[in-house]
N, C-alpha and C positions, 0 to 999 in steps of 0.2 A: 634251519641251518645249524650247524652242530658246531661247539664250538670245543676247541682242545684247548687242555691247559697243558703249558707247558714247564719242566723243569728247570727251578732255577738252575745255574750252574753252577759247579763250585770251585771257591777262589781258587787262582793262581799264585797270587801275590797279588801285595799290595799296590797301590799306586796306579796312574794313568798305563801303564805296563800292562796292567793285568787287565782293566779295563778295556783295554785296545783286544787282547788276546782272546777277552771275553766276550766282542762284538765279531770276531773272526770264527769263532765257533756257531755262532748261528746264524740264519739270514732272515733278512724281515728287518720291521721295527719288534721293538724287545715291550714283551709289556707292561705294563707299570709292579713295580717291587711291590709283594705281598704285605700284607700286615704282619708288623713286628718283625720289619724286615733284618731288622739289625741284629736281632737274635737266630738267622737263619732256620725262620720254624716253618719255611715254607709259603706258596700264594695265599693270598687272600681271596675269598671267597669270589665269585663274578658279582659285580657291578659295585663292588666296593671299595672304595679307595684304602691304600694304604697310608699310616700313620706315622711319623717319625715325631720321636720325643724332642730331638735337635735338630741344630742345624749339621752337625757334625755326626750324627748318626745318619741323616738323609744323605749326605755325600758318602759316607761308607756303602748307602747302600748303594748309590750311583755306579760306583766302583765295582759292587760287586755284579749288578746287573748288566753293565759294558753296553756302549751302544747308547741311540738317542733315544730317550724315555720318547714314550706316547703318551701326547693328552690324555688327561683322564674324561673318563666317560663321562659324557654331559649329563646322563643321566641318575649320575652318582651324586651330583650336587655337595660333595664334597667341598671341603676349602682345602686342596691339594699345596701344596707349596712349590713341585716343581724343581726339577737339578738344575744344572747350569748346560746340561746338553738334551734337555727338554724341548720340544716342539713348540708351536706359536701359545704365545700368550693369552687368556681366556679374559674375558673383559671385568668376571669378579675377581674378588679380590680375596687372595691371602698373601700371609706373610713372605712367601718363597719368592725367586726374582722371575722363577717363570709364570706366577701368577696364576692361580687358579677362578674357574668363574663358571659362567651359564653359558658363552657362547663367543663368537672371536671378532676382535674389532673391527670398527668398520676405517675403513682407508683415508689416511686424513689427508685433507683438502689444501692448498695453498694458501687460498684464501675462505677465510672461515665466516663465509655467510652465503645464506642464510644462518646462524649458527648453531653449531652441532649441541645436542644436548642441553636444548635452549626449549620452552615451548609457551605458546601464545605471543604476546608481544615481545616478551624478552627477544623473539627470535630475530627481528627484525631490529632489535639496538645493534649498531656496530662497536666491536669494542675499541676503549682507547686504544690498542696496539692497531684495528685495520685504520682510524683514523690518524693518526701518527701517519702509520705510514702511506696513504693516501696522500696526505699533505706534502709529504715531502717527497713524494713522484713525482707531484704535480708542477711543486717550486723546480725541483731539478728539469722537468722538463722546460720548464717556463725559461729558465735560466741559460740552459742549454740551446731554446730558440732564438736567444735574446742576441745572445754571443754570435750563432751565427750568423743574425740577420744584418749585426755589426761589421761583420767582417764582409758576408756579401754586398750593404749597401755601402754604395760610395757618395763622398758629396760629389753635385753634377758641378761643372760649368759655370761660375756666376754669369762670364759675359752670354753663354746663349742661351742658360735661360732667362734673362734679363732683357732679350732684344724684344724690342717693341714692333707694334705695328701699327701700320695705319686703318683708321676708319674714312667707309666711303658712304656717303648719303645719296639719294638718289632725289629729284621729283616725284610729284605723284604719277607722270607719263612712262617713267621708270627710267630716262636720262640722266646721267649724273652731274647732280647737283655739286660736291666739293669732297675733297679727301682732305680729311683733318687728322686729328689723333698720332696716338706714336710717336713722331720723331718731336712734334707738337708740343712732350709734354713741356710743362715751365718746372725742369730740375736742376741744378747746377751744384756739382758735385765741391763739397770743401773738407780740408783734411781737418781730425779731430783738433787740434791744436788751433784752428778758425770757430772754433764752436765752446762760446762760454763756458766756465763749469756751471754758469749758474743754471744753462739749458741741460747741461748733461747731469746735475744734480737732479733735477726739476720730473725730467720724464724718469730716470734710478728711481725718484722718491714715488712717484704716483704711477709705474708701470712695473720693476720688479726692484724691490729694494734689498732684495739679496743677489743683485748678478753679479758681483763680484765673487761671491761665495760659493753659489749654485755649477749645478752642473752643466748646463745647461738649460735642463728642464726641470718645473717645480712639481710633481706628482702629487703634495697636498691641492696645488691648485687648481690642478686637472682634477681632484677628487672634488673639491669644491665646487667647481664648476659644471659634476654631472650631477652630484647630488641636487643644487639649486635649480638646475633643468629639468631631472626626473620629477621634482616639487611644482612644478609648473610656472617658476620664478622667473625672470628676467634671462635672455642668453648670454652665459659668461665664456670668455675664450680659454680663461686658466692657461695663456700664457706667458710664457720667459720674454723678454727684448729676445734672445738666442733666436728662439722660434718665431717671433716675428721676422728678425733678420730674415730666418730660413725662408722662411712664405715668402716675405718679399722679393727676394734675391734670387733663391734658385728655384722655385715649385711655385704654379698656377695659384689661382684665389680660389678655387671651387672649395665648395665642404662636404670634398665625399667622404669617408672611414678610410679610403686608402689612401688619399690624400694628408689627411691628419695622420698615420702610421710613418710614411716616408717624412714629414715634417719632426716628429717623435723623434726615430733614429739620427737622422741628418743634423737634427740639431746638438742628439748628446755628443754626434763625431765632432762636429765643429766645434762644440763647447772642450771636448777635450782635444783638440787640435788648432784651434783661432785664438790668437792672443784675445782679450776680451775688447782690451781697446778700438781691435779691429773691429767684433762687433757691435760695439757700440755707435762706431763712426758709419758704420755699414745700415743700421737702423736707422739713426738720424738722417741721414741722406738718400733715404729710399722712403718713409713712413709719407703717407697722404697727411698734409694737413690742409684742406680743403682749397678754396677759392684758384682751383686749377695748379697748386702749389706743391711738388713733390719735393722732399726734404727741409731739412730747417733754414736753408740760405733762401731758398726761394720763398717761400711763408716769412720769413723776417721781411721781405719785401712786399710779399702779396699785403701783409696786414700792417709792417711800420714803416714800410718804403725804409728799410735801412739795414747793412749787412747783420749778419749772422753773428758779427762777435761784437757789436756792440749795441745788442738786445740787454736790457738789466734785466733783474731775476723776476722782476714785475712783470715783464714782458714774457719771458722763459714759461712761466709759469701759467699763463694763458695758451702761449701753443702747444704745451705741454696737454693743455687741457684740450685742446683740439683734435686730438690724438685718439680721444676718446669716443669720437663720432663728428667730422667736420660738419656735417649738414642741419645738425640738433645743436651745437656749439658756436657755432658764425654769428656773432650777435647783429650781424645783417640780415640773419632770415636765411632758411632755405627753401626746399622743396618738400609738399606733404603739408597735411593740417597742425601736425604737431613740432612743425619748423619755421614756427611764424617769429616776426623780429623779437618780440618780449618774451615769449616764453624763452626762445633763441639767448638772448643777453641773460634769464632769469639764470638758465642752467650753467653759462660762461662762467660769470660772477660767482656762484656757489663753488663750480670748479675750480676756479681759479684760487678760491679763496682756502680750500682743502690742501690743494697741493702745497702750499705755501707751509701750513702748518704742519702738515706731513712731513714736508721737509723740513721742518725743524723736532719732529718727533724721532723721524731717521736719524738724525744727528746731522745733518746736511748745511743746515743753519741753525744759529742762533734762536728762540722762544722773541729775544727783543727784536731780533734783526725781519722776522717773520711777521709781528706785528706792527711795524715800522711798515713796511711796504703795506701791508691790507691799509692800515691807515691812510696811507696817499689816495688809496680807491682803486677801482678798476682801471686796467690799463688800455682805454678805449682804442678798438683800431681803425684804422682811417678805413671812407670808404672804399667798398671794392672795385676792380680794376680788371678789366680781359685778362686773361692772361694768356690765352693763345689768339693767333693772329686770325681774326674772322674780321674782313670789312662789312661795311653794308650792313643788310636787313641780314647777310650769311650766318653773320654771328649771332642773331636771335634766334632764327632758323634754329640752325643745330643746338643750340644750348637748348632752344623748349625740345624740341626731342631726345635729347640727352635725359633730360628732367623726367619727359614723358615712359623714356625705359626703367630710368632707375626706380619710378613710380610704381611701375606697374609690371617687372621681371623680375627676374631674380639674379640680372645681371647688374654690380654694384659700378657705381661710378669709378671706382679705381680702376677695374674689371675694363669700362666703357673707357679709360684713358688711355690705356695702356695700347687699345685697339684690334686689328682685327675682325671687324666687325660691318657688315655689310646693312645699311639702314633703310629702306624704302620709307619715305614720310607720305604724305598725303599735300603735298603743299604744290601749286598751281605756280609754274612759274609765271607766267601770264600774269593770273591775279594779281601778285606778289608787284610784280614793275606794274600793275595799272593801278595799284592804289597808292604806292609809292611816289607813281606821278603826277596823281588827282592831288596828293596833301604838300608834295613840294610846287606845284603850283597855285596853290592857295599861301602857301609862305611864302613865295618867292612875288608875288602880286603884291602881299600885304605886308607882311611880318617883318619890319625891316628896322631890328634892331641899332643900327648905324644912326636910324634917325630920330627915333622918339626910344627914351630909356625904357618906358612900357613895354615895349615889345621884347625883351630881356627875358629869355628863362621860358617863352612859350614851348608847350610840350606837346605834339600830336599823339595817339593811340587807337589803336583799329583791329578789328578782324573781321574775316567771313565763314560762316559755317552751312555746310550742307545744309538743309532737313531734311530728316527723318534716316540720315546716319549720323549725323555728329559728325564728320570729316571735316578737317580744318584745311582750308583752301589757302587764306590769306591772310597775313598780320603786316602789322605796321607797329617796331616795336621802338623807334626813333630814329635821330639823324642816322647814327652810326655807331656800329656795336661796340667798336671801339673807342668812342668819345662818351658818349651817356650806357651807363653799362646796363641799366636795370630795363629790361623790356616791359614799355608802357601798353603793350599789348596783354600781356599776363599778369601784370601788376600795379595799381595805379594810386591807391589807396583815396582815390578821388570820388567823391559822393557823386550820383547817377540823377538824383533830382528824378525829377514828372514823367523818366521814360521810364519809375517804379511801379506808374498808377495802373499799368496792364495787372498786373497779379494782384491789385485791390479790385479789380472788378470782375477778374475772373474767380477769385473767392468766393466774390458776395453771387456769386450764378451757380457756384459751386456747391458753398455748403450754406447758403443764405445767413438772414439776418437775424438776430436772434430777438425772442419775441420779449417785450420789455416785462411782462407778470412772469416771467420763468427765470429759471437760477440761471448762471454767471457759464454752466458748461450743458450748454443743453444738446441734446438726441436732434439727430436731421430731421426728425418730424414734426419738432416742435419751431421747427428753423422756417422761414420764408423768402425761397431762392428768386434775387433781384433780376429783373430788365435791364436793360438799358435805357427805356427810357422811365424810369424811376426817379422821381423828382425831387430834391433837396436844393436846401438854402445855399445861392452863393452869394451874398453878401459877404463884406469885409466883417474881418472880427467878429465869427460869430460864438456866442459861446459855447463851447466845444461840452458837449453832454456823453457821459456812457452810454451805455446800453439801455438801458434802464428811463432815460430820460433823466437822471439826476445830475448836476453841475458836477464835470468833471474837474477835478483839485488835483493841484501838483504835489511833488513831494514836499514843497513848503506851502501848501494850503492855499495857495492862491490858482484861482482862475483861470485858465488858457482859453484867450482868443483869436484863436486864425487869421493869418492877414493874406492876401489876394494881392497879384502883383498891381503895382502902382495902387494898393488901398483901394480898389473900386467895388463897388456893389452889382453886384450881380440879377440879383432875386431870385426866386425858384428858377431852376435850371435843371434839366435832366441829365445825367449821369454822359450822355453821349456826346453832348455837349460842353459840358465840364470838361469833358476828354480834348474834344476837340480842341476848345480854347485854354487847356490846361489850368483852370480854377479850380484853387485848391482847398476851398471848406465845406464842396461835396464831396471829396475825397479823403478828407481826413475824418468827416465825422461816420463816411461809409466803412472806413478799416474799424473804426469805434464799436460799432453794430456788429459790424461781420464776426469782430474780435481779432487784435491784432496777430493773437497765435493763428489765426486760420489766413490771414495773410502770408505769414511766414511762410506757410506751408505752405500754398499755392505756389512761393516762389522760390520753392528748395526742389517742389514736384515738375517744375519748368526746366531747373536745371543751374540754377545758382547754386553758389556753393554756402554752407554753412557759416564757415569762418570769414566770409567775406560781408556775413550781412551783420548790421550794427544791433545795437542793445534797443532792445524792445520799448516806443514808446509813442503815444499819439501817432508825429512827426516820420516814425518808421511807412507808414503809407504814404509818405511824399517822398521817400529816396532820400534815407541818410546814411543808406549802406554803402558800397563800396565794390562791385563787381566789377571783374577784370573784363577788359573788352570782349573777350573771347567768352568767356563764359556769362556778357550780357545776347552777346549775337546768338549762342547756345541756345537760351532761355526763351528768345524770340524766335528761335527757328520750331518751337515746340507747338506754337501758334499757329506757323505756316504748316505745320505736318498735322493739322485737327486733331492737336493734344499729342500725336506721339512724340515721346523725349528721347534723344540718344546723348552719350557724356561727351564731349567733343574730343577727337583726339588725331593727334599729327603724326604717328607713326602707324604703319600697315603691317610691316616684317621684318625680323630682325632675323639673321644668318650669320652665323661662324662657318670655319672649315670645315665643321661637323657639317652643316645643314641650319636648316630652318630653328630657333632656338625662342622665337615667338611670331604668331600671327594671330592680327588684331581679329580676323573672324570668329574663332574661338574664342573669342571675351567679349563681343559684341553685344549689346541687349536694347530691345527700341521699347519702351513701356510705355502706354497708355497714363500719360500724366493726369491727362481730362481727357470729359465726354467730348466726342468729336465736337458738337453744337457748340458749347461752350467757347471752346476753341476758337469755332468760327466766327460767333458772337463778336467776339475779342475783337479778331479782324477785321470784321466792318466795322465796328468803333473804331478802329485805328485806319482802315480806309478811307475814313471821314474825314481823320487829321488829314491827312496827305492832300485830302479831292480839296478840301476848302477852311483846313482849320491852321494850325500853326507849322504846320508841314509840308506847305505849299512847294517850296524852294526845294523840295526832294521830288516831282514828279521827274519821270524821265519817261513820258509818252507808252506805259505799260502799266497796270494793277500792281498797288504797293499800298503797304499799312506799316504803319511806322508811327515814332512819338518823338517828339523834341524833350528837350530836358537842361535845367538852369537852372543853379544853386546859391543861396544867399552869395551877395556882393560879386556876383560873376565870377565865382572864380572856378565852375568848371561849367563848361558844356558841353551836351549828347545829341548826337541822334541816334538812334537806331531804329532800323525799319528792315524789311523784306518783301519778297516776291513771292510765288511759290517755290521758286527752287535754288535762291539762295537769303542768307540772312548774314545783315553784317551792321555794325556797331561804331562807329565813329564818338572820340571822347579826344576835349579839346583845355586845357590847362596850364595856369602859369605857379613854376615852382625851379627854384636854384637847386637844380640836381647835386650839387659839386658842394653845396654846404652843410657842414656839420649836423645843424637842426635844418630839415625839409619842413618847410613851412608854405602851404599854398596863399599867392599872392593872387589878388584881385586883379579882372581881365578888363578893367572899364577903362576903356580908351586906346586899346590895344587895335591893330592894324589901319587906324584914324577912325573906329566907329567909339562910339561914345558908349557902347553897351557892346558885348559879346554874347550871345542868345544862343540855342541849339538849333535854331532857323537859320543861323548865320555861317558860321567858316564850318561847322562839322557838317549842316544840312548841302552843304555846296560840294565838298570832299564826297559826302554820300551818293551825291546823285551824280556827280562826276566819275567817278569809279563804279559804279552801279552802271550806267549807261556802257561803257566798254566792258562789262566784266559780261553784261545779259548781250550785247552785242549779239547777233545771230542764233541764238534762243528763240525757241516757239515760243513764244503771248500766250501766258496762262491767266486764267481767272482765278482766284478765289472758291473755294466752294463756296455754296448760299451756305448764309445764316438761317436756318429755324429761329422764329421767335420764341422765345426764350422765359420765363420767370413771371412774376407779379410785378405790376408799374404801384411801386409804392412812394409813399412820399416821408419824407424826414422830417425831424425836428421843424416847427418854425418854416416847412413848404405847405402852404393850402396846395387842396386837390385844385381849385381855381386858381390860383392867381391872375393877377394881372400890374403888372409893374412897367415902369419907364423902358426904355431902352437905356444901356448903358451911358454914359456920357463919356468920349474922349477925353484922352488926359493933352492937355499943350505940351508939342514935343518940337524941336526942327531939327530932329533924325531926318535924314535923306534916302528914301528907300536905294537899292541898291540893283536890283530885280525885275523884271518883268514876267508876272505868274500868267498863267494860261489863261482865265480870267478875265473879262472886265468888270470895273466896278460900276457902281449906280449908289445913288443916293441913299442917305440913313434913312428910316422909320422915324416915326415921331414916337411911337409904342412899340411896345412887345406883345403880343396876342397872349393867349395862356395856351399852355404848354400841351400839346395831344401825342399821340404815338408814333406821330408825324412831322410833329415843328417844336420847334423851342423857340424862347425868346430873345435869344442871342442865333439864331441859324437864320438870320437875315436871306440868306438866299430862299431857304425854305418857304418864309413868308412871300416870295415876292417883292422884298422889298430893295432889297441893291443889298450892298454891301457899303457899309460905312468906310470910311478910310481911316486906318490905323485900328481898325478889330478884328484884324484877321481877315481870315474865309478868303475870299477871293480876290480881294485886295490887300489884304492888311500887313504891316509892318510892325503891329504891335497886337493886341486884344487881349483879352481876360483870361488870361493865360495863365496866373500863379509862376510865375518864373521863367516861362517861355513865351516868345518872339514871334506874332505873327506871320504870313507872308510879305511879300514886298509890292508896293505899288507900283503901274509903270512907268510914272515919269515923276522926279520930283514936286511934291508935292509940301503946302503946311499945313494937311492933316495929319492932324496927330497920333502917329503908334499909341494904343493903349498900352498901361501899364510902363514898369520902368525898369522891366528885367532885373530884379536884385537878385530872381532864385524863386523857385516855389516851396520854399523849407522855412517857414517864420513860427511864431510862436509864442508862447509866456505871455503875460498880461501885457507886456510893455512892446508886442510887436516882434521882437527880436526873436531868431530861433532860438529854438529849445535845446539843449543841450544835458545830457549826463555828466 
């Protein structure tokens, strides 16, 4: 290609003039002005840049060349400088404004990242200006949604979303049981001017102590509270009274994110629209402070029986602190293992004693005036009180299912008050009236406080449990739900006595005895799993040895000697028999051997609960624990199921308007506690009780295994036994529900019997309720026992023996009873003992049955704490033994106690 140079032109005149006239004269771009342009000597050579010595010499030449310069040739690599009607700018650089360089920019970007003219990691730093302004898009948008979501949301309705509804329970037939809840609650609305300052001091100081200030919402405490949550800490709500008002009043309890957002908004509208006062009055008169008590007028009664304004700040200050979690704060005790009475009052008192000083930190009160109250002490509340209207057995009913949901959903009690809520239980109306009727006609026979002051404060308790689901059919939780509030069915804190020795013997079959030459926690193999008929000392007082064989020593160094009921001697007796007639220093030196931690466990894997069983010592294998009826019937129905266990539980299905929102099939689990044999072991030793030992008085003409049970000084008695297809627990005690300190009184002389035994008014409820509840049931057997373990012998038992037969103790107890049974004449001897007879199984022998030792006649026998059978016609042979309890102990006789 050929390239033409062309001629400059020559001037016209100066100025943009002549420049114009000189861009009219040619057409094209004009090409770049020659070198030494400015002396008009003509182009410059091709591909070479022209030079100007100035700045004032390059515009001359501008002028003269007219028209828009052309970039200079890239190939020239020139530092061109460029007119002011030059073409685009080249990316090197000289001094001129059109810039000269190698090649032409590249197109800049809005947002400069990855960044331009950046390389390796630099490239990916953003700079301060995109973060700046990142940040503040971000706020402006944040802001900008904030605003509108303010304006779009509005506060709703208090009165509709505040309406309540009712809850409906059903039977287990699925008829309905009662509609409670809703309109139910116990709230009574009072204006802030009724409500002390010292109560609205109290919750200000320990709930938000800037709401006067705030906006409604604290957003440090919302930050506080996800921080400590993200941390794995405790759940904090980080909120305002504002937002609780909000929650309470107008939006569900649920904890969805969209829930908490509308709670957010709604409360900063109301906080900048509600007088505060309003809601302060609005919290206090809607906040849960437990014992069925919605606001502070109703909770000043629920816990001091006295209005709302004239609670002092003592008082204030406690249900201030209940505020906090009523179920963990009720120094009554609530529901769950870690709402038991003392830990319950530990955390009251700590509460109570914080807010106090807080509010004297707040400025609220006085430092003197704050320790002035702590100093008077805790402000004790009376005890608790129904507070919705449930008669009857109804109100235990629905409160253990209540308990049962909040337990085990995710639906809270406040949630459960409010209502709405459709409840299937598992619970037998049937059952419910036949054992109801079996225990008021045992009171109503005997129990007759009008005539002897003894009979003052007696207490009945009961349930029935499936086996091998745990379904709760039946309880007995007292007179009425509205006079004695605490259900003696779920709660009784009354020692169980001799019906504990099933889980000491299903231990020692379990993980055996352990061998005396091996250390303290030996391997199953080195262990030797018991018989039943396994023979140990039952004498009185005997000395109670460890493992090992060495004299077992208390914590003050002295000697524990076991005593037997009414003191009597036994002599070697085999474990089956022990059971039978409830003697108790084969069974306490069995839990010894076995180890009393592998007792424990036998009797946590049956289905007791942890928190219910007592501090570990000897005397823990005769029943110093404490199981609630229901979860002793539980324990027993694992026996009648060949070891399967299930938790026992009274609700089936719970339902909202949504639908189904829990069903118990879906949490169900049946576990193999024991080997089926074991199990069954178990039951024929306790079928033994029933056929001929201290259990007599529980036949009802069908297969049953069951145990009696009686505690120092009579002051509780059990039975519990079962069938195969139901199990149920009768527990019998005297205690002034209504006072202050609950102290169990002694039962001796109670209904005109001179003793109270677990053969006595519980074995009578049992079999009376038992008989209509199996009413038209098929007749089940028992699975057989396999024989089972090594027949070994204890301390101080020869493989021979040969010892007296017991000796009657003089008694002129009247039997009461006629057992299935007749009796026949005592033995003069006791045979020694085979895999077949004991020396106390007088019938075994052949030889009759004595009167007053049980078995087939007896009114008394060697029972350790329990009461033979009954003879049939008054007689003055003497009941053995003198029912004090099978729980004694210490060197001097007396139980053992921590």
């Amino acid at each position: 290609m050929s390239e033409h140079r062309r001629k400059s032109p020559q001037p016209q005149g100066g100025g943009r003039a002549a420049a114009r006239r000189a861009g009219q004269q040619s057409s094209g771009r004009r090409a770049a002005p020659t070198h030494n342009a400015a002396a008009g000597s003509g182009s410059a050579p091709h591909g070479e840049e022209p030079s100007y010595g100035s700045r004032a010499e390059a515009r001359r030449a501008a002028q003269r060349g007219g028209g828009r310069r052309r970039a200079p040739d890239p190939a020239a690599g020139g530092a061109g400088h460029g007119g002011r009607g030059g073409g685009r700018r080249a990316t090197g650089g000289g001094r001129g404004r059109g810039g000269g360089g190698d090649e032409y920019p590249a197109k800049k970007r809005f947002i400069d990242y990855p960044r331009a003219g950046k390389s390796g990691f630099g490239r990916w730093v953003p700079s301060w200006k995109l973060v700046t302004g990142t940040f503040i898009f971000f706020v402006a948008v944040l802001l900008g949604a904030v605003g509108i979501a303010l304006m779009v949301v509005q506060v709703p309705s208090a009165q509709a979303a505040s309406q309540t509804q009712k809850n409906v329970y059903y039977w287990g037939d699925g008829k309905q049981m009662v509609v409670s809840g809703g309109g139910d609650l116990n709230r009574q609305i009072v204006p802030l001017s009724k409500i002390p300052k010292s109560m609205q001091n109290a919750v200000i100081s320990a709930e938000n102590a800037s709401f006067y200030q705030d906006s409604g919402v604290d957003p440090m405490g919302i930050a506080r509270a996800v921080v400590n949550m993200a941390r794995g800490g405790a759940t904090q709500s980080g909120s305002t009274i504002t937002q609780q008002f909000v929650k309470n009043t107008y939006l569900d309890q649920s904890q969805t994110v969209t829930r908490k957002i509308k709670e957010l908004f709604i409360s900063i509208k109301v906080g900048a629209t509600k007088d505060k006062d309003y809601i302060l009055a609005g919290y206090l008169n809607t906040a849960y402070y437990g014992r069925g008590a919605y606001g502070c007028q109703a909770a000043a009664r629920a816990y001091y029986d006295k209005d709302c304004e004239d609670l002092t700040p003592s008082q204030s200050a406690f249900l201030a602190a209940t505020l906090n979690g009523p179920n963990l704060y009720d120094p009554n005790g609530g529901y769950g293992p870690t709402a038991t009475k003392a830990a319950n009052t530990a955390r009251a008192k700590s509460r109570w004693s914080w807010i106090l000083k807080r509010e004297a930190a707040v400025g609220k009160m006085s430092k003197a005036q704050a320790q002035q109250w702590i100093g008077k002490g805790f402000p004790e509340p009376r005890n608790p009180k129904v507070a919705t209207n449930k008669q009857g057995q109804i109100g235990y009913l629905t409160d253990l299912a209540d308990n049962y949901i909040v337990a085990n959903t995710d639906i809270s009690k406040s949630q459960l008050d409010k209502g709405g809520y459709q409840i299937h239980t598992t619970f037998d109306r049937e059952k419910i009236n036949q054992l109801k009727t079996a225990v008021e006609k045992v009171g109503k026979q005997n129990i007759k406080p009008k005539l002897r002051a003894v009979d003052k404060y007696v207490q009945f308790g009961g349930a029935s449990v499936e086996p091998k689901t745990g379904k709760l059919l039946a309880i007995y939780g007292g007179k009425n739900a509205l006079e004695h509030y605490r259900n003696n069915a779920d709660y009784t804190g009354v020692q169980v006595g001799s019906t504990f020795k099933p889980f000491v013997l299903a231990a020692s079959m379990t993980d055996g005895v352990r061998d005396p030459k091996g250390g303290r926690e030996q391997p199953a193999s080195e262990r030797t799993p018991v018989s039943p008929n396994s023979v140990y000392d039952g004498d009185n007082k005997v000395t109670l040895r460890d493992y090992d064989g060495t004299v077992w020593h208390d914590k003050d160094g002295k000697e524990w000697h076991q005593r037997n009921d009414g003191d009597e001697d036994k002599g070697p007796i085999s474990l089956r028999t022990a059971m039978q007639f409830s003697v108790n220093t084969p069974y306490i030196q069995l839990g010894m051997d076995v180890g009393t931690d592998k007792v424990r466990d036998a009797a946590l894997r049956a289905g007791l609960s942890k928190e219910q069983l007592s501090s570990i010592t000897p005397s823990f294998s005769l029943g110093t624990s404490a199981p609630s009826a229901i979860r002793l019937a539980g324990s027993y129905a694992t026996f009648a199921a060949s070891g399967k266990q299930a938790d026992p539980y009274s609700v089936e299905r719970v339902e909202d308007k949504n639908g189904t929102v829990y069903n118990h099939k879906e949490h169900a689990q049946l576990k193999q506690a024991f080997d089926a044999n074991v199990a069954n072991n178990v039951t024929d030793v306790l079928e033994n009780v029933v056929k001929k030992g201290t259990g007599t008085s529980a036949q009802i003409g069908r297969p049953v295994a069951g145990k009696t049970g009686t505690t120092d000084e009579n002051k509780s008695a059990w039975f519990s036994g079962y069938t195969p297809q139901l199990s149920t627990a009768i527990g019998m005690w005297r205690v002034n529900d209504q006072a202050k300190s609950q102290v169990f009184q002694s039962m001796r002389g109670v209904g005109g019997q001179k003793t109270i035994h677990g053969a006595s008014f519980p074995a009578q409820i049992w079999a009376d309720y038992m008989r209509g509840a199996m009413a038209g049931k098929p007749v089940k057997n028992f699975p057989s026992a396999i024989p089972i373990g090594d027949k070994i012998y204890g301390d101080n038992a020869s493989p021979s023996p040969t010892t007296s037969s017991p000796t009657p103790t003089p008694s002129t107890e009247t039997p009461s009873e006629t057992p299935s049974e007749s009796p026949s004449e005592s033995p003069s001897s006791s045979p020694s003992p085979t895999d077949t007879c004991d020396p106390l199984d007088f019938k075994c022998n052949n030889n009759g049955g004595a009167g007053g030792n049980g078995g087939a006649n007896g009114s008394g026998g060697a029972n350790g704490g329990d009461t033979g059978g009954t003879s049939p016609t008054p007689s003055t042979e003497p009941p053995g033994g003198n029912n004090n309890g099978g729980i004694f102990g210490g060197p001097t006789g007396s139980r053992k106690q921590d």
